[in-house]
N, C-alpha and C positions, 0 to 999 in steps of 0.2 A: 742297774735297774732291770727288774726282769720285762718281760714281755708282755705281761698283762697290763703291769705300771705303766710302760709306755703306749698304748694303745688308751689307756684311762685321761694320761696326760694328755695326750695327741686331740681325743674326743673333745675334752676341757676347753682346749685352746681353742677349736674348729665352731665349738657354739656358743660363748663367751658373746659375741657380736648378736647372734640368736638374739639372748636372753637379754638383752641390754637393749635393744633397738627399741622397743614398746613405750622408753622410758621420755618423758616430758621434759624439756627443760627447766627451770624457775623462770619466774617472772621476776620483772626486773621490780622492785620497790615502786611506785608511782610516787611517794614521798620524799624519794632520793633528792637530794640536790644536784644543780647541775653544773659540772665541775667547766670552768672558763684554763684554756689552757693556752699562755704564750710563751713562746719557744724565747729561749734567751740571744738565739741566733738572729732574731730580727731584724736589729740593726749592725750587726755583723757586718767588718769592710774588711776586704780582703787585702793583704800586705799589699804595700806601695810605693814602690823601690824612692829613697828622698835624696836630694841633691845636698851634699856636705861639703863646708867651705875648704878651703885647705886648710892646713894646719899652722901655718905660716901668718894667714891672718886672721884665725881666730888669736892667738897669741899676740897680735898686734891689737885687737880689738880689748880685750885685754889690759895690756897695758894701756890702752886710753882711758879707760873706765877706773882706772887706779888697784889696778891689781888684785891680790888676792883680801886685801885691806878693803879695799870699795865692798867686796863680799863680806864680808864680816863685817862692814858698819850695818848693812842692809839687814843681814841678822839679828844683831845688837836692835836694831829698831823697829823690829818685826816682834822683837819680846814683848810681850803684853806684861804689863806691871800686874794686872787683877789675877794672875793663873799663879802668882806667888802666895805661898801663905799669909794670912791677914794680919795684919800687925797684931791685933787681940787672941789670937789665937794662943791657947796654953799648949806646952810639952807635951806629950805624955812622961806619966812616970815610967820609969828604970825596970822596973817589972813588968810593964803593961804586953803582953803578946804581941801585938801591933808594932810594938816600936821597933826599927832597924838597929841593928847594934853599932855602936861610937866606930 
């Protein structure tokens, strides 16, 4: 860059804040809405070290309760009958997009 360039640049730069400082901000909207903000940290708890049984009797506990079978009845009867397809309910046809394939 020769030396007049930079002297031109230099000037540029030095009154830039000049030429700018006269300027107004915007006003804000008076019709804006006004935004309600809560943090999701609200009820935020911080870690909190918990006391665990030994492992000796939960595996006894456990076996009281009837095994891994007592859990699986509890499943089994936690099925809600109505979240199964309706009895009147038709197929879809063979071609339909929707349908899963066999």
């Amino acid at each position: 860059m020769t030396r007049w360039g930079c002297i031109l640049l230099l000037s540029l730069v030095a009154l830039s804040p000049v030429c700018f400082a006269g300027e107004t901000p915007v006003a804000a909207d008076p019709k804006a809405p006004v935004l309600d903000h809560a943090s999701v940290f609200d009820g935020y708890r911080g870690y909190m070290p918990q006391t665990a049984e030994s492992w000796r009797h939960s595996n006894d506990r456990v076996r009281e309760i009837g095994g891994w079978r007592a859990y699986a009845r509890e499943a089994e009867e936690a099925a809600d009958p109505e979240t199964a397809e309706p009895a009147g309910a038709e197929p879809l046809p063979r071609d339909h997009p929707h349908r899963s394939a066999p």
